[in-house]
VOGU-3710 file (C-alpha; in Angstrom, 3 decimals, decimal comma):
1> xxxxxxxxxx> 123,801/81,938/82,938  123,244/79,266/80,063  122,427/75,815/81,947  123,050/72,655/79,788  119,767/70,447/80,191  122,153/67,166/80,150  124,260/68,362/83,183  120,928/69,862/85,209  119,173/65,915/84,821  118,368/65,032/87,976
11> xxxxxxxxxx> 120,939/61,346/88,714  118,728/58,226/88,194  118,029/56,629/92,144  120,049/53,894/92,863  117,083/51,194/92,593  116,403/52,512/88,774  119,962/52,007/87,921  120,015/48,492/89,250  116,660/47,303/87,667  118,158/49,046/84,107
21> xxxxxxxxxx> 121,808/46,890/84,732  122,199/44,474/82,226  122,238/41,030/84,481  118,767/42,071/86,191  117,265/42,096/82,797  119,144/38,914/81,851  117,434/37,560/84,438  113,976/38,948/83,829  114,951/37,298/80,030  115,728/34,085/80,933
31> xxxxxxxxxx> 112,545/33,868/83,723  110,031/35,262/81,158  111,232/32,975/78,949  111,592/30,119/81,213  108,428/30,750/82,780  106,219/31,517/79,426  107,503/28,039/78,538  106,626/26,009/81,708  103,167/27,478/81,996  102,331/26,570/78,697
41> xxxxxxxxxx> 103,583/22,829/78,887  101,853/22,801/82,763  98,540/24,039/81,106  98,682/21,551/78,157  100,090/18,549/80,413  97,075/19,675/83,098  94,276/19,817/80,671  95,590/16,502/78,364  95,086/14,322/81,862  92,365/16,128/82,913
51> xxxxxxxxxx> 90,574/14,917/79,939  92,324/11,286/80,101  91,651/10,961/83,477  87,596/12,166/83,743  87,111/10,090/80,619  88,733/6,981/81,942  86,432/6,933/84,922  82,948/7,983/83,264  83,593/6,076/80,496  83,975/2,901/82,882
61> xxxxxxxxxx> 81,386/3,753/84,562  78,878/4,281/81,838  80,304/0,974/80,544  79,354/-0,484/83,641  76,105/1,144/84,211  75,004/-0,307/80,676  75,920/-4,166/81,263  74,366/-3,810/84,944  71,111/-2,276/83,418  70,645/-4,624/80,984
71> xxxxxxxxxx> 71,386/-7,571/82,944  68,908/-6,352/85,557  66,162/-4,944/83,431  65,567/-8,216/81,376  63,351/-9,812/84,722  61,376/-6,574/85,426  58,038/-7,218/84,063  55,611/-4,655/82,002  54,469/-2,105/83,676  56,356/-2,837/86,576
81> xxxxxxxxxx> 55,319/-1,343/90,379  56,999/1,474/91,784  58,840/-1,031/94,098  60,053/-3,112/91,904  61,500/0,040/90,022  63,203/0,796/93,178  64,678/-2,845/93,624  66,192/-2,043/90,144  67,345/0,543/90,750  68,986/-0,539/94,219
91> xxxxxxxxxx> 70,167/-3,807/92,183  71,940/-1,308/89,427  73,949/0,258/91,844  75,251/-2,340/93,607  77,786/-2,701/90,622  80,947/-2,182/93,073  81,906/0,984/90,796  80,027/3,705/93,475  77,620/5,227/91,854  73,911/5,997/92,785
101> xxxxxxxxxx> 70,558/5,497/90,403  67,288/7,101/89,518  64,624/4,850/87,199  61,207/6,407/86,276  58,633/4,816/84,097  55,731/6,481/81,966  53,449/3,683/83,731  54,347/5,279/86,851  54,026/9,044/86,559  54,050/9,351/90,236
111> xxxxxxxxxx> 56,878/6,806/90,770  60,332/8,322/90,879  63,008/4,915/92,306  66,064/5,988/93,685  69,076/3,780/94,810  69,453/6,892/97,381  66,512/9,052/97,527  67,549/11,538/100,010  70,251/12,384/97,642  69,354/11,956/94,782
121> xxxxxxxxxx> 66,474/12,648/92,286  65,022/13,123/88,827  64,802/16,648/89,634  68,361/16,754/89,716  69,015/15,580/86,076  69,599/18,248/83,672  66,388/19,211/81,689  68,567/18,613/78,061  69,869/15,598/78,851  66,132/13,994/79,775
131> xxxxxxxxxx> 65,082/15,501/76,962  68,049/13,530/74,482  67,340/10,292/76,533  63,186/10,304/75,766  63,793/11,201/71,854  64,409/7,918/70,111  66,468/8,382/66,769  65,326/6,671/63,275  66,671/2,978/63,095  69,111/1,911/60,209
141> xxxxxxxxxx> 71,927/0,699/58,717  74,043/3,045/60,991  71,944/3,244/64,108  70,325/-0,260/65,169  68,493/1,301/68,555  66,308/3,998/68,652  67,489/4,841/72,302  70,774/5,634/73,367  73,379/6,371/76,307  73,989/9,963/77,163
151> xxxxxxxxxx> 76,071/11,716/79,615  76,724/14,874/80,581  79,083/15,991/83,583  77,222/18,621/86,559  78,368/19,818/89,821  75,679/18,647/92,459  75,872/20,581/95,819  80,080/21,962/94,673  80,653/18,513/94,112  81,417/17,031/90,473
161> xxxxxxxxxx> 79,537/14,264/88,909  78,944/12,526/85,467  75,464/12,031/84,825  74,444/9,316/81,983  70,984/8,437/81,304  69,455/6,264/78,926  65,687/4,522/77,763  66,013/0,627/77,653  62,979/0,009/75,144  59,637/2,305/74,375
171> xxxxxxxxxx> 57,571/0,623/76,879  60,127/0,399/79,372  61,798/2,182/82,331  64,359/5,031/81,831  67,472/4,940/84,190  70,093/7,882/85,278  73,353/6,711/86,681  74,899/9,219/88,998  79,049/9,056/89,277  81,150/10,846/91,333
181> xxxxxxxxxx> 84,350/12,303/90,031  85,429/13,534/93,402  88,151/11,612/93,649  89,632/12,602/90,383  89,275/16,124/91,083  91,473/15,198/93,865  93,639/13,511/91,269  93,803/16,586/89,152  94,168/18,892/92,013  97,357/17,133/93,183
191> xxxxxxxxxx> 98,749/16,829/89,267  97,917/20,506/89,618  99,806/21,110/92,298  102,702/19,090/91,024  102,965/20,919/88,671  102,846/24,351/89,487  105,407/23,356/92,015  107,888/21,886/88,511  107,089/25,684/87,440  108,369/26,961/89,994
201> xxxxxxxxxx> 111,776/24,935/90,210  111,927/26,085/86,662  111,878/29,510/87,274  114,529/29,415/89,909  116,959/27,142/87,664  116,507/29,668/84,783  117,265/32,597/87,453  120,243/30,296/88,534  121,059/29,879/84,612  120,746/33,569/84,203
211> xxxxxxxxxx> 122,878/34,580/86,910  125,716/32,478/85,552  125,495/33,368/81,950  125,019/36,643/83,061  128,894/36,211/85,291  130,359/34,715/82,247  129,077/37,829/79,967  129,388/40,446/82,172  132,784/39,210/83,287  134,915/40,785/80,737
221> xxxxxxxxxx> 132,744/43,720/79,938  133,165/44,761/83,792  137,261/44,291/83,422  136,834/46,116/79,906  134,789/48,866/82,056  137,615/48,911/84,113  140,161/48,973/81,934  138,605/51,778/79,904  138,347/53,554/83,232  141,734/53,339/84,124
231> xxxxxxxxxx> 142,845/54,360/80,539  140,580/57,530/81,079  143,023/58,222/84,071  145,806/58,659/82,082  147,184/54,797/82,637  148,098/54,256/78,715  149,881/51,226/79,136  146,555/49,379/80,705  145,515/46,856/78,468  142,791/43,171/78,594
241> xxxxxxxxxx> 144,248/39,712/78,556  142,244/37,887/75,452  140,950/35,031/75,952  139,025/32,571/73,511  137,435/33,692/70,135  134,127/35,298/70,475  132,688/38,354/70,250  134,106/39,428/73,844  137,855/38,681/72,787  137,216/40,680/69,532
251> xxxxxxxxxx> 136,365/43,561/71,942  138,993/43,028/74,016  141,378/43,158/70,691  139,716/46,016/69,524  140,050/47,786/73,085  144,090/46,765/72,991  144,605/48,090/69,204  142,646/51,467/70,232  144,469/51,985/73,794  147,447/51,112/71,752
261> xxxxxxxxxx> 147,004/53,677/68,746  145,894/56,159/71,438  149,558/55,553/73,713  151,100/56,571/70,527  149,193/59,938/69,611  149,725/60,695/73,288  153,310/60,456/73,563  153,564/62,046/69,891  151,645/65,278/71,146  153,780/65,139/74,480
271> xxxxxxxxxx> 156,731/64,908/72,720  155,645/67,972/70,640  154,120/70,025/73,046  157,474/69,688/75,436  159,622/70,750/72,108  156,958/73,946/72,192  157,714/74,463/75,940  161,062/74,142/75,180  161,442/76,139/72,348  159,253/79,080/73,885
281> xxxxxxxxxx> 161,607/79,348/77,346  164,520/79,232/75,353  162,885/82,251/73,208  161,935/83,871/75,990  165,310/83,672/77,767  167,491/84,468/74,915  165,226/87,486/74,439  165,775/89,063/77,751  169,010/90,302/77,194  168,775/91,884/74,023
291> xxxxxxxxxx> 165,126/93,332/76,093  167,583/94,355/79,142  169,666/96,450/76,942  166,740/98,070/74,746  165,047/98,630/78,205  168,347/100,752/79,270  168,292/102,709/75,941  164,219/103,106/75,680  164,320/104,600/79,302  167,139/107,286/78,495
301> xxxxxxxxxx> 165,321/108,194/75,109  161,921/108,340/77,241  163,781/111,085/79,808  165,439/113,018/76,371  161,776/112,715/74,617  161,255/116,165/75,632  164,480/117,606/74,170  164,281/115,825/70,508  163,174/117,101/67,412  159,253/117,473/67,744
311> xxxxxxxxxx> 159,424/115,167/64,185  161,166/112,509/65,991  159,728/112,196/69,284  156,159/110,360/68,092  158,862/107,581/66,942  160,797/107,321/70,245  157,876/107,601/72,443  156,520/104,234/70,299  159,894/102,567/70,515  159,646/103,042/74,318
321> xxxxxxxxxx> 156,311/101,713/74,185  155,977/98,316/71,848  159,717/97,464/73,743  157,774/97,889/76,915  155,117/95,699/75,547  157,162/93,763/74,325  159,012/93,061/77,898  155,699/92,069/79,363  155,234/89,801/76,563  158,308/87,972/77,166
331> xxxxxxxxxx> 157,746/88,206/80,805  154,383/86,318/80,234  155,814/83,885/78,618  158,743/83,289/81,185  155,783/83,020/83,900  153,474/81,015/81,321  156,489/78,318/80,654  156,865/77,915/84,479  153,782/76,856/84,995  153,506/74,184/81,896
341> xxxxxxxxxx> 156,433/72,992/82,982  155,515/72,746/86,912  158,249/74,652/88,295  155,902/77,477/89,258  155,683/77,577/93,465  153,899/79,417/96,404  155,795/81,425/98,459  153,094/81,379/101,015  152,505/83,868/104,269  149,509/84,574/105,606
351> xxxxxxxxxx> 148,004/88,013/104,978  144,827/90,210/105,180  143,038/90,159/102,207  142,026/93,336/101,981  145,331/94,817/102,800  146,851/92,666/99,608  143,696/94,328/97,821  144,797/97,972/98,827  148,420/97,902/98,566  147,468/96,658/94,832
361> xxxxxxxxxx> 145,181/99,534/93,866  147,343/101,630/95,593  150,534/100,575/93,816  148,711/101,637/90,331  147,259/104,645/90,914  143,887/103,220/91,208  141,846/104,573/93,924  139,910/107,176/92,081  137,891/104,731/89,696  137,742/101,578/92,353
371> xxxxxxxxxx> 134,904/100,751/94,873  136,642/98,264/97,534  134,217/96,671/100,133  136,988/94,476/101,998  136,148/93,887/105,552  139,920/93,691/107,252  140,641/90,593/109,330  139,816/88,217/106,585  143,401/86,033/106,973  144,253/83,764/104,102
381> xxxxxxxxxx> 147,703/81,633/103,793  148,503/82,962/100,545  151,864/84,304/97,970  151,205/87,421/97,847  153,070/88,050/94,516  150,850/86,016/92,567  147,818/87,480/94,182  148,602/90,865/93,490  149,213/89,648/89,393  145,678/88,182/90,243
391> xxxxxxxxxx> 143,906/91,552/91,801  146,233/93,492/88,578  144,295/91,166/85,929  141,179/91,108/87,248  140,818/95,361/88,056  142,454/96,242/85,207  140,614/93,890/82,974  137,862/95,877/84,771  138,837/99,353/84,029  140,195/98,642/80,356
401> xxxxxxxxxx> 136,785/97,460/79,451  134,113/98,108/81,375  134,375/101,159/82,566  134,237/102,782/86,052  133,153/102,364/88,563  134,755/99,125/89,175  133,532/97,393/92,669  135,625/94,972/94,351  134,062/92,904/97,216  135,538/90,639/99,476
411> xxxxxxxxxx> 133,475/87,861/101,898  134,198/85,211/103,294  132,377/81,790/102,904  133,133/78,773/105,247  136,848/77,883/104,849  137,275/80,171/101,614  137,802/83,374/100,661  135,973/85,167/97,630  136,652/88,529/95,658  134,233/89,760/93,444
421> xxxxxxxxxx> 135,236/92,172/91,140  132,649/93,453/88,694  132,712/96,660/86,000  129,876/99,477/84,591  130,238/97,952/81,254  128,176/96,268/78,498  129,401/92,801/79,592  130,651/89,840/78,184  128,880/88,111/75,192  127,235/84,524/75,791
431> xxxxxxxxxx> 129,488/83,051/72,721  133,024/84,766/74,153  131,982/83,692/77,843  132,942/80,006/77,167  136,589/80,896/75,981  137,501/83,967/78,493  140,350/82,095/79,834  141,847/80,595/77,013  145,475/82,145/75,843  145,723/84,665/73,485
441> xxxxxxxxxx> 142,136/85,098/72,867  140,565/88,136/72,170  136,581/88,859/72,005  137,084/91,178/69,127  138,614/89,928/66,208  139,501/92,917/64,767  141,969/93,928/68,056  144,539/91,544/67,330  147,160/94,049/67,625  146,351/96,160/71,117
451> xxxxxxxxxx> 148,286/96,617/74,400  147,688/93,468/76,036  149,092/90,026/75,469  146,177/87,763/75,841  147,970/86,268/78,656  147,029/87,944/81,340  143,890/86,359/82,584  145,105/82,983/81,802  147,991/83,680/84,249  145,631/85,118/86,690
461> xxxxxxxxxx> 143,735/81,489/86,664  146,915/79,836/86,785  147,563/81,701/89,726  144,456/80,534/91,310  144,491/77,141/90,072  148,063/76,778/92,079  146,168/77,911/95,745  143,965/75,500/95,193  141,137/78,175/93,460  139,627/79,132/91,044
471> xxxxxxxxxx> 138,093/81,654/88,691  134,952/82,146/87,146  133,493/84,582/84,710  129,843/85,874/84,367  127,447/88,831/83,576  125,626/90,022/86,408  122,843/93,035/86,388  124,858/95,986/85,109  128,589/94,503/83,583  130,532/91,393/83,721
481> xxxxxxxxxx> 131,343/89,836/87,109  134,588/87,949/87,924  134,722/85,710/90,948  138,080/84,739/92,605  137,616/81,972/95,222  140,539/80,725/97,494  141,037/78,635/100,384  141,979/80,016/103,421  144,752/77,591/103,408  145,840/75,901/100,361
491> xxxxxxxxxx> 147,193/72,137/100,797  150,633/72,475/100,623  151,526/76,029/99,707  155,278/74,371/98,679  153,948/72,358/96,106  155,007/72,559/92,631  151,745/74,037/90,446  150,045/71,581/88,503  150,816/70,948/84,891  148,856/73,604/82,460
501> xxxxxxxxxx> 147,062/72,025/79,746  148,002/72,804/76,406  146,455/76,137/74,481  143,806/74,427/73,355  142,748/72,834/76,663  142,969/76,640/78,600  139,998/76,679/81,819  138,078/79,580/80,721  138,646/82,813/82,501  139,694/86,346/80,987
511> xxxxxx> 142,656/87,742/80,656  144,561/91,243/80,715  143,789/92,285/77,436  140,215/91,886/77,982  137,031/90,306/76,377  134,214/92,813/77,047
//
């Protein structure tokens, strides 16, 4: 058996389906986009005060350093002792602004003067920026001191600090100032905070945002969903309310004007497929009389066969025949127009299966070439007038084509019933398998006139179909292999058969005439 790779695709779980809806990736849409754009203006608002704020406070301080240096350097004298460096360095950072000071002098190599010497030291400075602070640069028109104030920002012990140094003449002392920014890290960190916590309320309104754009779109496309799913049932008259001008009510118009077009194609086929139904029982009706009395005169030139004119009985004993096939035909038809029309009904009683099976065989002279494995006791509620046209289809079908022996099993499986009935023959081909069951149809092309109707089989599923089975047609190791399965109690064994689909629209199964 042929399995179609689209049908055998294992069903997505539900959790895929749900992350591949459209609103959840709305959502994810509007939060990327939402979020992309508040971590960029965080990050650029962050790192713009960062730099406004740290610059703001060294630059004041520096500022300050340099007035309180040079106010306080002018009454050191030359070469000045290693206490008196200390006193300026104590009197330098008493500013008010907080920060701490270092002075060394090349008169005092061993002299380092700290405003806070168990904190800090030269040592601590940054090699380049003593370095800058000792190089004097060439005096001009642009630069009217040789030495200058640097800066440079460290972290001392995980703590952050600006360091500025600078030399106040050649002969004189060269002083570090030592800042803090400690507090405006704590500045920054709340601004930080702040706002990653404006990120996140941004994120959440644009998931808010989403979810109700997401309503309004998904709205109408859910009752359009709907709509097309209760159009599928067979509703034609369902149709949208439009609404507004967009793209959603141009849907909804095209949706209307299809639905519309299609309710008119629908009752145009109905209408001509009940004038076929129509025209085909009256047919078959008006040609069972005329049938009746060729019947009568057939059978009386079938029992005189014997006593004709050796040229003339070849001719009679074809009349008898094609008006015999011709009787089955138009019986077919009678039976075939019941059930399109749904007039066809069980006359249900409950029987052994393999006593139904028997009596069938039996009744056709069929127990030489058929196998039956029917355990007895197998009860089904079942009319046993349209089994037995079943079992007739379905063996004869058998022994027409196949070839003998045929085998007929019978088992039982849960609450239904199934008969197996499989042939010696070559089997069916893979390209005729697909239409076994449709009317009239014939594997080979070339048989279109032969005993059979074509109808047979497709009765025989129609049969089925009206217990509440089914029929199914395969090749198994050695022939074909049909498959009748029934419940052991149909639904309502009163109720009218279904409605048969149109020639076209047959459920595939095989008929009297045969496919193999």
């Amino acid at each position: 058996m042929t399995v179609d790779p689209h049908t055998s695709r294992r069903p997505r779980p539900w959790r895929w389906r749900q992350l591949r809806s459209l609103r959840v990736r709305l959502i994810a849409v509007f939060a990327v986009v939402a979020l992309t754009t508040a971590v960029s203006a965080s990050g650029i608002a962050y790192w713009l005060n960062r730099d406004a704020v740290l610059k703001r406070a060294q630059d004041t301080a520096l500022r300050d350093f340099r007035v309180s240096l040079t106010r306080n350097v002018s009454d050191l004298p030359l070469n000045a002792s290693c206490p008196q460096l200390t006193n300026l360095a104590d009197l330098v950072a008493t500013s008010g602004l907080n920060y701490q000071v270092v002075v060394t002098d090349e008169s005092q190599p061993d002299c380092t003067a700290s405003s806070d010497p168990s904190h800090f030291t030269l040592a601590q400075v940054p090699q380049a920026l003593r370095t800058t602070v000792a190089k004097p640069r060439e005096v001009g028109s642009g630069n009217a001191y040789p030495y200058h104030l640097y800066w440079q920002r460290v972290n001392l012990d995980g703590k952050p600090y600006v360091v500025g140094g600078t030399k106040v003449v050649p002969t004189g002392p060269t002083a570090y100032m030592f800042k803090s920014l400690e507090n405006e890290r704590a500045d920054l960190n709340t601004l930080g905070w702040s706002l990653a916590i404006a990120t996140l309320l941004a994120l959440i309104g644009s998931a808010l945002l989403a979810q109700a754009a997401s309503a309004t779109v998904l709205r109408p496309v859910k009752r359009l969903a709907e709509a097309a799913l209760r159009l599928g049932e067979g509703k034609l008259d369902t149709r949208l309310d439009v609404e507004g001008g967009d793209e959603l009510a141009d849907l909804a118009r095209t949706f209307n004007r299809a639905a519309e077009s299609l309710s008119e194609q629908v009752e145009e086929l109905s209408a001509r497929e009940a004038q076929s139904r129509r025209f085909v029982a009256d047919m078959s009706h008006e040609l069972r009389t005329p049938l009746t009395a060729m019947t009568a005169v057939t059978d009386i030139l079938e029992d005189e066969a014997e006593s004709l004119d050796p040229m003339i009985e070849p001719a009679v004993r074809l009349v008898v025949s094609e008006t015999r096939r011709l009787s089955d035909l138009v019986e077919n038809l009678m039976e075939v127009t019941r059930f399109d029309a749904g007039t066809a009904k069980l006359v249900a009683d409950e029987v052994d299966i393999a006593d139904l099976i028997m009596s069938c065989i039996d009744g056709r002279a069929w127990y030489d070439a058929v196998e039956v494995d029917a355990p007895r006791g197998i009860l089904a509620v079942v009319d046993p007038r349209r089994l037995d046209v079943v079992f007739a289809n379905l063996i004869g079908n058998a022994l027409k084509h196949g070839g003998s022996p045929v085998r007929v099993k019978v088992r039982q499986d849960d609450e239904s019933v199934v008969v197996e009935v499989s042939d010696s023959g070559p089997g069916i081909p893979e390209d005729v398998l697909p239409h076994v069951f449709d009317r009239f149809y014939k594997a080979d092309k070339g048989r279109a006139r032969s005993e059979g109707s074509g109808l047979g089989l497709s009765i025989a599923m129609a049969n089925a179909q009206i217990h509440g089975g089914t029929i199914t047609a395969a090749n198994g190791e050695v022939g074909a292999v049909f498959t009748l399965t029934l419940p052991l109690t149909p639904a309502d064994p009163t109720a009218p058969a279904p409605d048969r689909p149109s020639t076209g629209q047959q459920a595939k199964a095989a008929d009297q005439e045969g496919v193999q």
